[in-house]
N, C-alpha and C positions, 0 to 999 in steps of 0.2 A: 456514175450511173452505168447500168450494163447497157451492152453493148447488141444483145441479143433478142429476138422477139422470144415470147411469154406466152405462156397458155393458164387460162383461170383455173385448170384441174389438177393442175401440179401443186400441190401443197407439202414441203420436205418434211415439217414436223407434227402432220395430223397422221397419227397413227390409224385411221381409216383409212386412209390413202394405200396405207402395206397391204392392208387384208386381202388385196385383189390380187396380189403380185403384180404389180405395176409396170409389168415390161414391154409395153408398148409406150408409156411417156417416155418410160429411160431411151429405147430405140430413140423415140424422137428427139431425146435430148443430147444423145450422140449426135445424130446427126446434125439438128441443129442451133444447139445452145449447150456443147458440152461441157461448159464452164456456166452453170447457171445459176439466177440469180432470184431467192424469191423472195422480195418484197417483203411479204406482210411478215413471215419468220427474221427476217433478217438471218440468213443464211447462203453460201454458194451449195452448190450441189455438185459434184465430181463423178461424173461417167463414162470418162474412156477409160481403159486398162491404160495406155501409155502414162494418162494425167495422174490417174491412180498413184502411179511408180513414184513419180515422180515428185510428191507430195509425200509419199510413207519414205523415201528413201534421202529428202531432205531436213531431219528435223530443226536446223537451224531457221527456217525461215517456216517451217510448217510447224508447231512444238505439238507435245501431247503435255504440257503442264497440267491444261486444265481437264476439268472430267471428259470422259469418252462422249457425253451427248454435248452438242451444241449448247452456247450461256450456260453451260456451267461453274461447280468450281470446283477447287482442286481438291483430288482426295487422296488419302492417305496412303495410297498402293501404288504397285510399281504401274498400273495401266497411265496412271495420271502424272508421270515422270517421264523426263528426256537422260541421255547419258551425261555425266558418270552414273548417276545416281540409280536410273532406272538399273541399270547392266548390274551394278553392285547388288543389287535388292535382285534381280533377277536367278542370279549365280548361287544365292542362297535358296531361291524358292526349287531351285532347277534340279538340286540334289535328290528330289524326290522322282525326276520324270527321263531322269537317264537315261540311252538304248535300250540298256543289261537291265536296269529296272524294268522300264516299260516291257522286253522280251520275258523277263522272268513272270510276269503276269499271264502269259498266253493259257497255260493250266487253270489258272482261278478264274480266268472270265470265260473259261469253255463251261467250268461248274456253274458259276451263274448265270451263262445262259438257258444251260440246261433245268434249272431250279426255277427258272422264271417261265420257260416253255410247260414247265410241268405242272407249276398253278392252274395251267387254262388248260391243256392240251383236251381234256376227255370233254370238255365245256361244247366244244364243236362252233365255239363264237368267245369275241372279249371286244372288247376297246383296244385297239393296237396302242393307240398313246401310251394309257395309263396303267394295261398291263404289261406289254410289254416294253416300250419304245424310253419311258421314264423310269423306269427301275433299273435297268442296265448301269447309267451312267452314274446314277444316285447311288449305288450299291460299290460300283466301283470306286468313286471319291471319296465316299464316306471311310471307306476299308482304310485307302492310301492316307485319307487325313488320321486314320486312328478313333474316329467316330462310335458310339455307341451304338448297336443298330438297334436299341428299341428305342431311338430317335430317329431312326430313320424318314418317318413317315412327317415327325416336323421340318427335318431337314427338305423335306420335297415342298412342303407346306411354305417356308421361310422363303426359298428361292422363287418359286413360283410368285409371291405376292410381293416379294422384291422388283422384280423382274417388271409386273406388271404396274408398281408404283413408280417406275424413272420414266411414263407415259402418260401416267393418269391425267384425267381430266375432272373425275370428281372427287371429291373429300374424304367416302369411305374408302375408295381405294388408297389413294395417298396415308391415309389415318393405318390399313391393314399394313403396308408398305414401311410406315415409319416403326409399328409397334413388331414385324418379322424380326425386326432390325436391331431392336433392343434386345428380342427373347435371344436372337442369334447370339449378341453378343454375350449376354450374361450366360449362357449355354457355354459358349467358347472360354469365357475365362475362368470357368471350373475345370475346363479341358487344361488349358495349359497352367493351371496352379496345379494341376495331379504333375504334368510333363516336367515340370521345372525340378520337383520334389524326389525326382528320382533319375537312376542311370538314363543314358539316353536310348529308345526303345526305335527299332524300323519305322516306326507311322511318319510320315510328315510332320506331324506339328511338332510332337518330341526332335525330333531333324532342325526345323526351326527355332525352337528351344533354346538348342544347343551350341548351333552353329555360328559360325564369325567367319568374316570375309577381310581382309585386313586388320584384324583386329578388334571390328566391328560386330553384333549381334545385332536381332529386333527387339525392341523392345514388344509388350503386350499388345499394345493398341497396332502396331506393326503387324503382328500374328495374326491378330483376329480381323483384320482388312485384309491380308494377301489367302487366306481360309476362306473369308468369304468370296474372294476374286476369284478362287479355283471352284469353290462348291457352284457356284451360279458359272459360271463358263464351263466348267465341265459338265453340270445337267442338262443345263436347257439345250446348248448347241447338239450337243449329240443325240437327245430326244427327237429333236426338230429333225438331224439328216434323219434317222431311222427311219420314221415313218413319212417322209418325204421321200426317201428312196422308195421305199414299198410302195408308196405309190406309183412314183415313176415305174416299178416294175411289173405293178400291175398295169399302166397305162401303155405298158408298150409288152406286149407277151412275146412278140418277134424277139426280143433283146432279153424277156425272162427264161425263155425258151434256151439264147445261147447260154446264159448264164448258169443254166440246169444240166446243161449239155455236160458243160467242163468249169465245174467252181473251184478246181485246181487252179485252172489257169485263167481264167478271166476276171476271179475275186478282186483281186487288187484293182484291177481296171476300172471294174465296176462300182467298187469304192470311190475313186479318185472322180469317177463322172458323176456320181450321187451328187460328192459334194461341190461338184462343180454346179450342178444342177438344182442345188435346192441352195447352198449358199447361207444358211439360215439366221448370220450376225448381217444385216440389212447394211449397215454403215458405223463407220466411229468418225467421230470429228477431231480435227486438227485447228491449232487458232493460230494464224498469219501475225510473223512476227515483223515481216518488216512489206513495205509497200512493192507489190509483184505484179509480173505479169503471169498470166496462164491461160492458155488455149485463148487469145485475142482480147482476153479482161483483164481488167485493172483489176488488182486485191488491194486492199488496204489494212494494215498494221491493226490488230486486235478481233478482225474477224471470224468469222467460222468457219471450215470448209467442212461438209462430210463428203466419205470417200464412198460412193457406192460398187458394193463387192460383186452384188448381183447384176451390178450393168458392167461393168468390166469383166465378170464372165460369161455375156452373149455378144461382147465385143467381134462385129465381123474381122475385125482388122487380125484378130489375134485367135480366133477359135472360126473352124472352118462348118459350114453348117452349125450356129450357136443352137439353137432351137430342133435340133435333132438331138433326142438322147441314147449315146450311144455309148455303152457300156466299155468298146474297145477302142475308144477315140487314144489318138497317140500324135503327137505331142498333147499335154492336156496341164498345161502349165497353167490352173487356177489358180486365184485367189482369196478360195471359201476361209484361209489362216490366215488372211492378211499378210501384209510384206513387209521384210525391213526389221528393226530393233525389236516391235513388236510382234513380230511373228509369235503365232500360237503357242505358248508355251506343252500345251496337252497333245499337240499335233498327232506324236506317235501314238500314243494311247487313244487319241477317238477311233485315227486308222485301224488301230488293235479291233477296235471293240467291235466295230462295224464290220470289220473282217469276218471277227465270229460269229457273230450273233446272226449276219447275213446265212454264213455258212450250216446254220443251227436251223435257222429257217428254211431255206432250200431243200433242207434234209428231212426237217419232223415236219412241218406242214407244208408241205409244194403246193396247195392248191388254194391259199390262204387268197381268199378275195373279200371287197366289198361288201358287206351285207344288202348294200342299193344304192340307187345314183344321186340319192338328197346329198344336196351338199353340201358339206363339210362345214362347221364355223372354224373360223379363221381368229386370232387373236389380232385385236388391233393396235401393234405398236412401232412405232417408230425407229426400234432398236434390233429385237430380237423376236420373231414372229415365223409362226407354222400353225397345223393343226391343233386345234383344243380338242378333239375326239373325233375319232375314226376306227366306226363298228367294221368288223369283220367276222367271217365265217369260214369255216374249213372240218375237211373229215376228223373225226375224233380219232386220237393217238392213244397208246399205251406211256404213260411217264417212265421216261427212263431212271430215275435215281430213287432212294433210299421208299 
């Protein structure tokens, strides 16, 4: 039994619980239960950045065997593998997300952000989410997997009801969540019956194809899970900092101000506090392989632990002023990638995309605000959670392209 006192409003896997951003229990539960323990889920919950580490950087006694959410089971992609196996599976997905790759994209995602400002620009208002914040990332993986783009609009369709089905609590959703899943699939393996039947082409999946790592390939069912692990990690997360940045940067104009000043030099920075700041993967879980101690609790063999990202990045211990956001903070050794074997595979490229698309924004609409102070719906999940829509308005622009 734990060892710590409880509060009734802490609930780790009611996805209502996220919609608020919860960081005032997490505070509290640094302070005083950071190894906590809740009951009715039957789960620990991990919120100091030290414990954090220390957990992602064990995987002997911490594994990722089983699925990324708590009670699950194992899935077929490298998220839900420990070494050798994950690193092998890894080395083959990773051919697509190279420096020299990811650098050589800096061109194409100037274009599409440019193509994406120019839908709305003369509009004088949009939805930031869904015009702007979810077509970035969705347009970029689509390209890199080799994707069709007059599917583009299912692919946003697949992941979003994906996304929202590893949460669910009622039937239709579960039901949308199960049938994304199928269309995905069957979608995907007309994709790699064309890839297989010919030389092998740039895209990713043709790459996956192809390729062997000791002598090894993927097979099909291989393909179409580590495609889906990129399409859904590469959208949703990046949607989520976009326009969690933008807020932050309208909620603080002192700090939008510098950033307008000199987006030479403070982009990068300002990137790196985004995603410290908004965090947008809530937690993944690890399952305790052998009987531990951590932070004054006992763990026992077969448990869960989730790792909270967003309370290890307002950790006082490790981030000075958590709750100030501050575009130039330095050190800023976040967590928004996770740490250790699983470190984000997409890293460079979210960094890319936000880079520009920030810089796209500061340039063609500087004065982009709120439309009003109603608040925002929030998605309620346990997993992965940000803005469902967020009106904006700004001076109409001239489109710069074709």
């Amino acid at each position: 039994m734990p060892t710590h006192p409880v509060r009734d409003d802490i609930r780790l896997l009611d996805g209502r619980w996220y919609a608020d951003e919860p960081h005032e229990a997490w505070s509290w539960m640094r302070a005083n239960a950071p190894v906590y323990w809740d009951d009715e889920f039957e789960v620990w919950g991990i919120t100091r950045y030290d414990d954090i580490l220390t957990v992602s950087k064990d995987p002997g006694r911490f594994s990722s065997f089983r699925a990324p959410r708590p009670h699950g089971d194992p899935l077929p992609m490298m998220i839900s593998m420990d070494d050798p196996d994950h690193l092998r599976r890894r080395k083959l997905v990773n051919t697509g997300f190279t420096p020299r790759r990811v650098r050589d994209k800096t061109t194409e995602i100037d274009d599409v952000c440019d193509h994406i400002i120019d839908r709305i620009c003369q509009q004088g208002a949009c939805d930031f989410v869904w015009d702007i914040a979810a077509p970035l990332p969705l347009l970029l993986i689509g390209d890199m997997l080799g994707f069709p783009r007059h599917r583009y609009d299912d692919l946003l369709r697949w992941s979003d009801e994906l996304i929202r089905g590893t949460t669910a609590t009622d039937d239709a959703a579960r039901e949308k969540a199960m049938l994304a899943g199928i269309e995905f699939r069957a979608f995907q393996m007309e994709v790699i019956e064309d890839r297989r039947s010919r030389d092998p082409d740039r895209d990713l999946v043709s790459t996956l194809c192809h390729a062997e790592v000791d002598g090894t390939g993927l097979d099909d069912e291989s393909i179409v899970q580590e495609s889906l692990l990129i399409l859904i990690g590469g959208d949703e997360t990046s949607r989520h900092v976009l326009t969690g940045g933008m807020l932050a940067l309208m909620a603080h104009p002192e700090q939008r101000a510098r950033l307008a000043a000199d987006p030479q030099g403070r982009i990068d920075g300002a990137v790196e506090e985004m995603l410290r700041w908004v965090t947008p993967i809530k937690n993944m879980s690890r399952t305790v392989m052998e009987d531990v101690e951590l932070g004054g609790q006992q763990l026992r063999a077969g448990q869960d632990v989730m790792l909270f990202y967003p309370s290890g990045n307002r950790d006082e211990a490790h981030f000075v002023e958590p709750f100030v956001f501050d575009i130039e903070r330095d050190p800023n050794h976040h967590m928004a990638f996770g740490f250790g074997t699983h470190f984000c595979l997409g890293a460079s490229l979210a960094r890319l995309e936000l880079n520009r698309m920030f810089r796209r924004l500061m340039e063609r609409l500087p004065d982009i605000e709120l439309v009003d102070d109603t608040p925002l719906p929030y998605r309620a999940s346990n997993f992965i959670s940000g803005p469902e829509a967020m009106p904006v308005r700004f001076t109409p622009t001239a489109p710069v392209g074709p």
